[in-house]
LUMFI-469452 format. One record per residue (C-alpha): x, y negated, z negated; residue in one letter. Coordinates in Angstrom, 3 decimals. Layout:
N
PT,X,Y,Z,res
PT,X,Y,Z,A
...
END
This chain:
386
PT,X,Y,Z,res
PT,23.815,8.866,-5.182,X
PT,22.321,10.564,-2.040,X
PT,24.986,10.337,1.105,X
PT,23.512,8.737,4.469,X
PT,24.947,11.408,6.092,X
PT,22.426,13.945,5.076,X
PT,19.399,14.415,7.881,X
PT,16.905,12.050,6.918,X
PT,14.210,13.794,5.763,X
PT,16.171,16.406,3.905,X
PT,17.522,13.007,2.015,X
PT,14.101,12.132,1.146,X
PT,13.598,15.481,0.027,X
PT,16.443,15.918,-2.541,X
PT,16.004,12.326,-3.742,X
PT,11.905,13.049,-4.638,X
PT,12.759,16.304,-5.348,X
PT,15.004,15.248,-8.039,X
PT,13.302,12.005,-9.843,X
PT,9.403,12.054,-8.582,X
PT,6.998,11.372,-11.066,X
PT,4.696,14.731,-11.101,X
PT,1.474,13.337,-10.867,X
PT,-1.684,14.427,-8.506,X
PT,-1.622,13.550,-4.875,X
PT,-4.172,14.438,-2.424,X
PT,-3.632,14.670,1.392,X
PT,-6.845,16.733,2.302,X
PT,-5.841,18.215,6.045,X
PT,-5.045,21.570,7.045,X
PT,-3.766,22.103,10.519,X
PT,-1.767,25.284,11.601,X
PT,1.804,24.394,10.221,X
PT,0.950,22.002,7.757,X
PT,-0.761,22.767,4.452,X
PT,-1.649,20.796,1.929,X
PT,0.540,18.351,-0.112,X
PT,0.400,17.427,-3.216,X
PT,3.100,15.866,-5.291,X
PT,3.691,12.226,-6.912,X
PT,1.261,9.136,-7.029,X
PT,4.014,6.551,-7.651,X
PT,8.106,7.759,-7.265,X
PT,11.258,6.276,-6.639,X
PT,13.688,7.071,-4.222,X
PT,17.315,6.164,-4.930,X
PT,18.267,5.272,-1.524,X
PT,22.097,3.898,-1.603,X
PT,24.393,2.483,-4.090,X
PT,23.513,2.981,-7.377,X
PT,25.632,4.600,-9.944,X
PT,22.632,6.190,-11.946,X
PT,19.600,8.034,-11.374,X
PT,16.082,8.005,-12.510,X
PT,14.910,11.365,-14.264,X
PT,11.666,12.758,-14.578,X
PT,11.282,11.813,-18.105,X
PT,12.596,8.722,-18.204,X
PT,10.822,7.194,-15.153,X
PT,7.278,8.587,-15.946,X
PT,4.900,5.458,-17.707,X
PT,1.875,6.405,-19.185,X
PT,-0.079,3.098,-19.541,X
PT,-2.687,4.201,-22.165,X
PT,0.339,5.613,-24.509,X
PT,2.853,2.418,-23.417,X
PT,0.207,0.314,-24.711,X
PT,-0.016,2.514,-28.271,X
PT,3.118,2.738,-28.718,X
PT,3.876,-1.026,-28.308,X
PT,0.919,-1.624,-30.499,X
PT,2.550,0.798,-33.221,X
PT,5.813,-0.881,-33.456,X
PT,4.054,-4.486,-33.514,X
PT,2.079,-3.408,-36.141,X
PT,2.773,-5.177,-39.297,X
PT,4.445,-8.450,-37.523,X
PT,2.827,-11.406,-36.324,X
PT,2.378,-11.588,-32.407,X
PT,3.699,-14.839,-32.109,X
PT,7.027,-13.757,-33.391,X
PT,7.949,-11.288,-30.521,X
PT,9.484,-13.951,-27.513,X
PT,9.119,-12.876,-23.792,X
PT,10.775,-14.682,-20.783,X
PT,8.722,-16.619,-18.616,X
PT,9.352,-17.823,-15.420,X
PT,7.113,-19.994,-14.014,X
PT,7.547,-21.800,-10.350,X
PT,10.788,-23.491,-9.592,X
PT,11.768,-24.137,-13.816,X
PT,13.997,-22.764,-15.624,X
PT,13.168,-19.453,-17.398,X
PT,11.757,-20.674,-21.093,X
PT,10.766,-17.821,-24.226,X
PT,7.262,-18.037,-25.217,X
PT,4.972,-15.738,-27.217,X
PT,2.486,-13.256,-25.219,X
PT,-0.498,-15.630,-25.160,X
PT,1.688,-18.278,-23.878,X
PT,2.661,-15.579,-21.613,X
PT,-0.711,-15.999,-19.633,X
PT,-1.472,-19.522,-20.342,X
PT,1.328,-21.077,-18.725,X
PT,0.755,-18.997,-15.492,X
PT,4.565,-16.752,-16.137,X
PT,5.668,-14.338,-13.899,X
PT,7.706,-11.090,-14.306,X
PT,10.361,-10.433,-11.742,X
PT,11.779,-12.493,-8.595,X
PT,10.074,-12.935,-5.594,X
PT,12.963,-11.787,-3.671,X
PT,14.148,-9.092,-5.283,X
PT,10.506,-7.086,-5.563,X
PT,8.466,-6.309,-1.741,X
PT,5.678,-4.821,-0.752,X
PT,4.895,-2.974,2.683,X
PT,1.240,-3.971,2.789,X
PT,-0.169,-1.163,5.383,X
PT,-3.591,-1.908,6.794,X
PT,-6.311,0.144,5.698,X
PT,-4.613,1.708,2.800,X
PT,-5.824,-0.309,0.004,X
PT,-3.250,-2.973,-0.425,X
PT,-5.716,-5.630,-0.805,X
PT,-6.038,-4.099,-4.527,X
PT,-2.563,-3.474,-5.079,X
PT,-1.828,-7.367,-3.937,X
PT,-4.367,-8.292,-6.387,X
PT,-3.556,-6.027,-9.319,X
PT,0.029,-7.450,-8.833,X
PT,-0.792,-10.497,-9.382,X
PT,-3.446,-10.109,-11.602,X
PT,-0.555,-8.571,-13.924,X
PT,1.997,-11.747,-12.786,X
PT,4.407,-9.701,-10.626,X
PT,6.321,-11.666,-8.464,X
PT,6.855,-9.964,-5.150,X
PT,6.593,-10.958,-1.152,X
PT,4.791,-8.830,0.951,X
PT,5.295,-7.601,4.773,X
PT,1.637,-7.161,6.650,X
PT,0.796,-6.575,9.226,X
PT,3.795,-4.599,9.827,X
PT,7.042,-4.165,8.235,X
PT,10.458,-6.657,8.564,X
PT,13.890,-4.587,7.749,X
PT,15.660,-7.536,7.360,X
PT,18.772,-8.444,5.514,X
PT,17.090,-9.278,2.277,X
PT,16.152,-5.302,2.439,X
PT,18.815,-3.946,3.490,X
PT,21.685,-6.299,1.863,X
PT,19.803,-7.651,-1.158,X
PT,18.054,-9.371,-3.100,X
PT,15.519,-6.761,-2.763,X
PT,15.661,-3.899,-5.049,X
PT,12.727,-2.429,-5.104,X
PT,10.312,-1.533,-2.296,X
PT,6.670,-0.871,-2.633,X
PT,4.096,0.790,0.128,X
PT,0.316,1.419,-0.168,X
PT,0.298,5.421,1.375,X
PT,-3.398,6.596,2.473,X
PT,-4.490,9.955,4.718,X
PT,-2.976,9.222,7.354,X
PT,-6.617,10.373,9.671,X
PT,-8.457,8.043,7.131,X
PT,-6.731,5.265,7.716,X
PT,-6.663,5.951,11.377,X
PT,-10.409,6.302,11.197,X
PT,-10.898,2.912,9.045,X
PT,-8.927,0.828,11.202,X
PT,-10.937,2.264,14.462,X
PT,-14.195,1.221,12.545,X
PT,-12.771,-2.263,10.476,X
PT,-11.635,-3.837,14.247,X
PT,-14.717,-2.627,15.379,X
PT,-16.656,-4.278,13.115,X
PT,-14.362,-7.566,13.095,X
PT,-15.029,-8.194,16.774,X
PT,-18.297,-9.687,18.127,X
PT,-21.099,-7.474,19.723,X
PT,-23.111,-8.238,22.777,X
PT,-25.966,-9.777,20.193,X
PT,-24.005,-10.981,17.456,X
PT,-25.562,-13.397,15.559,X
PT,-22.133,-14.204,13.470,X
PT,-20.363,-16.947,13.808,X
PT,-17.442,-16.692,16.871,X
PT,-13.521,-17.403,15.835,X
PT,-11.538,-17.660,18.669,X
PT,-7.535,-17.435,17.926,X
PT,-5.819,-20.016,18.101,X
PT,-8.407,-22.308,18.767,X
PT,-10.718,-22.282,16.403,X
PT,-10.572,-24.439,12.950,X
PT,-12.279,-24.593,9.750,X
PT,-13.801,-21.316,9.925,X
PT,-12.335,-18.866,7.654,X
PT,-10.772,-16.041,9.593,X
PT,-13.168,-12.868,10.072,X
PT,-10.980,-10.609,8.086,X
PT,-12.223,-12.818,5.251,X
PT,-15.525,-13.338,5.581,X
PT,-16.547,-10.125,8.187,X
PT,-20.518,-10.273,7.376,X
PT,-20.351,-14.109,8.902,X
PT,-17.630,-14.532,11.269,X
PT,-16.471,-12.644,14.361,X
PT,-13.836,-12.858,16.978,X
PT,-15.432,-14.145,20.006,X
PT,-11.940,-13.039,22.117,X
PT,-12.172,-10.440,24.992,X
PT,-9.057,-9.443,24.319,X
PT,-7.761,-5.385,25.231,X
PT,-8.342,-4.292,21.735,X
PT,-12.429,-5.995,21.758,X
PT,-12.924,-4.242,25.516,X
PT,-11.710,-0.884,23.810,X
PT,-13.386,-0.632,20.838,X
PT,-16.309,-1.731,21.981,X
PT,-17.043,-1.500,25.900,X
PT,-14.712,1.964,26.084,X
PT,-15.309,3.695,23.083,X
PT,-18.868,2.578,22.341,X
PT,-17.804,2.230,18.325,X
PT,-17.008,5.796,18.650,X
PT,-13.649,7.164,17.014,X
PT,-14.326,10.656,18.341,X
PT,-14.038,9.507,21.982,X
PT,-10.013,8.530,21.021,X
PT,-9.374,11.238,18.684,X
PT,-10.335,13.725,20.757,X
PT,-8.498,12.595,23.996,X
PT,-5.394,12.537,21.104,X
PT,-5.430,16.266,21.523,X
PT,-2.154,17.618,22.975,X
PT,-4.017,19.492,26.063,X
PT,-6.086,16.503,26.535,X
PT,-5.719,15.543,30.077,X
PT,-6.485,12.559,29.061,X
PT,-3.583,11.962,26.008,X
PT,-0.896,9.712,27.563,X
PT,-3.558,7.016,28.063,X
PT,-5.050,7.838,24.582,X
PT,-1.590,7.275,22.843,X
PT,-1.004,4.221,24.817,X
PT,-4.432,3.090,23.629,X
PT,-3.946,3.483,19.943,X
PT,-1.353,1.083,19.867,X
PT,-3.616,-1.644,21.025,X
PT,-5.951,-1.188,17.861,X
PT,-5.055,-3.361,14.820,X
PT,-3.513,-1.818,11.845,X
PT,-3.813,2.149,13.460,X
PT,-1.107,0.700,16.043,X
PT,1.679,1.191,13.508,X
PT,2.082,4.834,12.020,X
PT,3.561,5.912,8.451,X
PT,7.038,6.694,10.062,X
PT,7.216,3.464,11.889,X
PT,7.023,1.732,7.933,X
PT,9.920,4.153,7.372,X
PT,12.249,3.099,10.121,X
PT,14.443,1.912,7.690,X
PT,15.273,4.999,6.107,X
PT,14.724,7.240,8.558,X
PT,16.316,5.994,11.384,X
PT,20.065,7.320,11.038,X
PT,21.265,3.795,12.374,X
PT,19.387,1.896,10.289,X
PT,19.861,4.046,7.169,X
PT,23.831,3.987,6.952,X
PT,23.329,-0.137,7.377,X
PT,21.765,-0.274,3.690,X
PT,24.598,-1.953,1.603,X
PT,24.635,-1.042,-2.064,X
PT,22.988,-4.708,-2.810,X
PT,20.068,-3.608,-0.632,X
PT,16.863,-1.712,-1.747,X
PT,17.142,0.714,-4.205,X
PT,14.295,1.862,-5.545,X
PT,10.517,2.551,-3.242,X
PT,7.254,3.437,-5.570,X
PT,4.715,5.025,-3.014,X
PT,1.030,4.440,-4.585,X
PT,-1.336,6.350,-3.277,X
PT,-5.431,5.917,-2.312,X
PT,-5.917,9.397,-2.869,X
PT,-8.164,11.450,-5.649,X
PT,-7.121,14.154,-7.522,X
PT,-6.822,17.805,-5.172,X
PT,-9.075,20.059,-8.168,X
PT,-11.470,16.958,-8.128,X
PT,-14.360,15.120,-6.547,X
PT,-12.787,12.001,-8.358,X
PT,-12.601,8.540,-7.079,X
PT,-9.487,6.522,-6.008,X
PT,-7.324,5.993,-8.961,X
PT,-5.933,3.409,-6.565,X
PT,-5.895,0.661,-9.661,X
PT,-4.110,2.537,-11.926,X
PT,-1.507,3.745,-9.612,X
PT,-0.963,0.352,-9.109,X
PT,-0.930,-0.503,-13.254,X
PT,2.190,2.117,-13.661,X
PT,4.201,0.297,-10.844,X
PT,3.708,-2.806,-12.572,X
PT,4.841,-1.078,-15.849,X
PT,8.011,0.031,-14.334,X
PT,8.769,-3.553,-12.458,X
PT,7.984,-4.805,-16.361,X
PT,10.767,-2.135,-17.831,X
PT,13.082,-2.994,-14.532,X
PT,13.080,-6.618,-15.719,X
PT,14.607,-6.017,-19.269,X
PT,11.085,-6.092,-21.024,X
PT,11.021,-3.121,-23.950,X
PT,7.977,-1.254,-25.131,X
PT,7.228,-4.053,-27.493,X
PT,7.235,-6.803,-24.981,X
PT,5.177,-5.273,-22.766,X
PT,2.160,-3.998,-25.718,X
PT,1.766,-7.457,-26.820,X
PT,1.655,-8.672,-22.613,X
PT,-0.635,-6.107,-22.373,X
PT,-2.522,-6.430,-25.754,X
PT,-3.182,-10.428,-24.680,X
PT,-4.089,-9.661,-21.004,X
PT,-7.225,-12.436,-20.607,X
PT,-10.226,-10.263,-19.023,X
PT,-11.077,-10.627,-15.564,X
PT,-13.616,-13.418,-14.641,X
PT,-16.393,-12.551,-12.810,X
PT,-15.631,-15.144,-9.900,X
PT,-11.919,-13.009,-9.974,X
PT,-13.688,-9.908,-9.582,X
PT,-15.753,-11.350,-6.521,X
PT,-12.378,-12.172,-4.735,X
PT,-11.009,-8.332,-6.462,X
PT,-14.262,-7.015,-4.186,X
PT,-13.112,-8.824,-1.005,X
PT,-9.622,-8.041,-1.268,X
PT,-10.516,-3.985,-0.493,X
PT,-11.749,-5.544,3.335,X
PT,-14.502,-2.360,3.408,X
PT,-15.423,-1.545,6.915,X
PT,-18.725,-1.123,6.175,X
PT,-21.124,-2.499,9.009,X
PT,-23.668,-5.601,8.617,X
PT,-27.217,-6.284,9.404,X
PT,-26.210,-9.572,11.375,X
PT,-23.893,-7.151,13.480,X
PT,-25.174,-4.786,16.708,X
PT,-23.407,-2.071,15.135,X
PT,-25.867,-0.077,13.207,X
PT,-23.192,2.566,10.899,X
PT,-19.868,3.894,12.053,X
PT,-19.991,7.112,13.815,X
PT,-18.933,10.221,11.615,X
PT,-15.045,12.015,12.850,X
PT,-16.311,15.364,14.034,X
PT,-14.141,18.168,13.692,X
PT,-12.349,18.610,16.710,X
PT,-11.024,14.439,16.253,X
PT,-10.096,15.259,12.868,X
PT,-7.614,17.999,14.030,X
PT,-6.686,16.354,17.153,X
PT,-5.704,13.515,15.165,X
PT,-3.346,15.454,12.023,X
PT,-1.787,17.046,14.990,X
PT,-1.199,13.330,16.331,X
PT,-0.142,12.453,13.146,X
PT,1.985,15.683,11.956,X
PT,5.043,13.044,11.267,X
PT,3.192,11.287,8.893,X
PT,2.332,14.404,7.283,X
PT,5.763,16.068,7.094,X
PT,6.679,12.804,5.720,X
PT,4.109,12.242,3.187,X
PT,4.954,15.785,2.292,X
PT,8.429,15.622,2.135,X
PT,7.848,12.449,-0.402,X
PT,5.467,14.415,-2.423,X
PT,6.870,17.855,-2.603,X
END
């Protein structure tokens, strides 16, 4: 069990140190003291309370070989034979066979007891949809966090958070809020908060709705900065005579207003830390956006997400068998689901209809300004990722 009384981060360090699951990590910046990290894509951190800890070996999933081995041990039964426990609404959990499983709509877990700190611009529309693709039950925090009682006391137990570059993120939520807010020409239809009804909310539908507000965060983006994230990052530099309005200004832009650290009050705030009762969250699994470091590959993003979901699976009593034959009867995706899959990643790519023609590239000088802004972020993301 790792004592609250140890500094914060070296707590983090020894508990990801000693039960992180070593697979790639990328955070791409390299500033003067920091160099690059590289570590786990999904670990758990045991934070209080628990009489047992999490190994290497025993906490690493492999999805491809979970499903094989499941499908080995199934192999001469029928599939209708192995039960599963479904719970599905308000009922009262029922045992039904794996394609049951799907067709009555089941879910794995309790709402309560799994959360997820949805951070904007980091790709938690996919993990919220891969959740529930896979029937997790969980309640999410977004736009920012809530350390309340159900964290810190219990029911929750475990504690998930979407982790992206901290610059990139910074970078897409300049550009997303840019986009989101109407230009001078617009020709997109206007939403004005709290006024404005059946009109889906421009976060939804960004290519044909806009906020028509002047509010600070509009007359920044786009009067002040022009669209231009270089304009802010570079006034982030420390001998910027210019930075004390710059930070001020960052925390009036959606989604960049809340840094990785601020997520992580809970834990690393001393006060806050030596509140978490042993009832209280136990277990966090950090998935990461990022690509492999030795390669030009993609986001593995979805199947970060898929090993998560296997371990909330094992966490809820289901064995290797139970979860092949969940797996083996999965329905494919429908093509209308993979139309609201597309949405749910809320790209900040720019539209015709829109006076914004494509989002200004982060020159050099920004992108150092701002991992120096961010160095926190960093130490942490490094300190979770050894």
């Amino acid at each position: 069990m790792i004592s609250r009384k140890y500094n914060l981060v070296a707590s983090l360090a020894i508990a990801f140190a000693a039960i992180a699951i070593t697979l790639p990590f990328m955070i791409h910046r390299e500033i003067s003291s920091l160099s690059n990290v590289s570590g786990s894509t999904v670990s758990h951190l045991l934070i209080a309370g628990s009489s047992s800890a999490l190994t290497a070996e025993s906490a690493q999933i492999d999805y491809k070989q979970r499903e094989q081995q499941a499908q080995y041990v199934i192999g001469s039964k029928n599939d209708d034979v192995v039960l599963i426990p479904c719970t599905s609404g308000k009922g009262v959990p029922t045992l039904v066979n794996a394609t049951q499983f799907w067709e009555k709509g089941c879910k794995i877990g309790k709402r309560k007891s799994v959360r997820f700190f949805h951070i904007g611009k980091g790709g938690g529309g996919t993990v919220e949809f891969i959740l529930g693709d896979y029937r997790v039950s969980f309640h999410r925090n977004h736009p920012g966090p809530n350390f309340d009682s159900k964290l810190l006391e219990g029911p929750t137990t475990t504690l998930l958070i979407n982790i992206r570059d901290p610059v990139d993120r910074f970078v897409s939520a300049f550009n997303w809020r840019s986009l989101l807010h109407c230009g001078h020409r617009d020709k997109r239809k206007k939403f004005f908060i709290g006024k404005t009804k059946h009109v889906l909310h421009p976060s939804l539908q960004p290519n044909e709705v806009c906020f028509g507000d002047q509010d600070e965060e509009k007359l920044l983006l786009h009067d002040e900065m022009k669209y231009d994230p270089n304009v802010l990052a570079e006034a982030l530099c420390e001998d910027s005579p210019g930075y004390d309005s710059a930070s001020t200004k960052v925390k009036l832009i959606h989604h960049a207003n809340l840094a990785l650290t601020d997520w992580f009050d809970f834990v690393i705030n001393p006060k806050n830390q030596s509140i978490i009762t042993p009832d209280g969250v136990q277990t966090l699994m950090a998935i990461t956006t990022e690509p492999r470091v030795e390669s030009n590959s993609e986001s593995r993003l979805d199947w970060h997400t898929q090993q998560a979901v296997l371990k909330i699976y094992a966490d809820n009593g289901l064995n290797n068998e139970q979860i092949g034959l969940i797996l083996k009867h999965k329905p494919q995706l429908s093509e209308d689901k993979k139309s609201k899959a597309e949405k749910k990643t809320h790209s900040s790519t720019t539209s015709s209809v829109t006076n914004i023609v494509n989002p200004i590239p982060l020159r050099k000088l920004g992108e150092c300004c701002l991992a120096r802004y961010f160095r926190d972020d960093y130490r942490l993301i490094k300190t979770m990722f050894p």
